[in-house]
N, C-alpha and C positions, 0 to 999 in steps of 0.2 A: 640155281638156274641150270648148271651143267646137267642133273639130271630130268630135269624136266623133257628136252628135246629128244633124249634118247628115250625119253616111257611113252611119249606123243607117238615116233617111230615105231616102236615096237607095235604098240596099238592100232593104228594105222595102219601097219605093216599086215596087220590080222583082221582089216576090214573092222575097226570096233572104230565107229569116231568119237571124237573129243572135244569139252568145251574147256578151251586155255580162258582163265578170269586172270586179268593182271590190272595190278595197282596203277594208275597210269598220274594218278595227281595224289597229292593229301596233306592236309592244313592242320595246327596245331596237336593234338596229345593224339593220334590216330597211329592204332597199332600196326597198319599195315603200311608198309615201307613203299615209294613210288619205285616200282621195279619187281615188287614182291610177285609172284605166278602160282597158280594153282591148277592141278588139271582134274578135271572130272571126266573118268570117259565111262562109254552106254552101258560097260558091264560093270559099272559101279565103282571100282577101281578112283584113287583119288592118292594123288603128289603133292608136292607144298603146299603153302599156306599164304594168305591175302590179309591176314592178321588176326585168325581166330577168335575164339568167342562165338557169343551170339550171331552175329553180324554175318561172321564165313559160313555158319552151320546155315542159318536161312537163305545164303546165298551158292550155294553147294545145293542144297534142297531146289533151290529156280532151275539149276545148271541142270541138277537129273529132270526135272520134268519138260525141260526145254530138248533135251536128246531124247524124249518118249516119242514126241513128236516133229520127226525129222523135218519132214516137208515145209514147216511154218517158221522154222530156225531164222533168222536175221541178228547182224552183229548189231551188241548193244552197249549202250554205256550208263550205270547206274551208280546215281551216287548216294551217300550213306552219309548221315549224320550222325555221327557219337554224344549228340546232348539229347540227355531221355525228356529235357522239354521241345525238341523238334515237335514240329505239328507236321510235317511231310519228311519221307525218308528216312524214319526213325529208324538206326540198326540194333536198338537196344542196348548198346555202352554206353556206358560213363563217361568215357574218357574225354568227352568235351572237342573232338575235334574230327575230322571228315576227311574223305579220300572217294574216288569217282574208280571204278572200277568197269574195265571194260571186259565182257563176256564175246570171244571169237570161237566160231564152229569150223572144227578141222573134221578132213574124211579124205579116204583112202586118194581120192583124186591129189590131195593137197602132201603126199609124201613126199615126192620131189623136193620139192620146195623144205620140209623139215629136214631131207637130207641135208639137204645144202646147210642150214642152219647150226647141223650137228656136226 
């Protein structure tokens, strides 16, 4: 997490916004730690990890198409399912267990504020 805040800065700093994905819950074999962050910012540019795999790649993949289209951005929260017999929210693991991951949209307005953080 130390460097997360300072690559969000930087980015921000250079007018490029960002979408922070953090682990924010997660139940039984789920690779992503509650606390885990990942940043995706507009020029494609990409920091930690929300537990890799399948799971982060297709959710890294949302994160760019959701900064294609700035104007529509609202923060979210998605959860994922690690059993491949889900019938909703499949994230394609194995690993039998689940975690909700929220997606927040930072821009140049919201630097303050990351100062402060850093």
């Amino acid at each position: 997490m130390k460097k997360v805040f300072p690559f969000i800065k930087e980015r921000l700093s250079r007018n490029i916004p960002v979408m922070l994905m953090t682990v924010i819950q997660r139940a039984g074999s789920s690779p992503g730690k509650t606390g885990f962050k990942m940043v995706v910012a507009a020029d494609g540019k990409l920091l930690g990890s929300i537990g890799g795999g399948t799971m982060e790649h297709l959710l890294v993949e949302k994160a760019k198409k959701q900064l294609q289209i700035l104007s529509e951005l609202k923060p979210c929260l998605l959860f994922q399912d690690h059993d491949p017999d889900a019938k909703d929210n499949r994230s394609g693991m194995i690993c039998s267990g689940s975690q909700y991951v929220s997606f927040s949209f930072l821009e140049k307005k919201d630097l303050p504020l990351v100062e402060q953080v850093c």
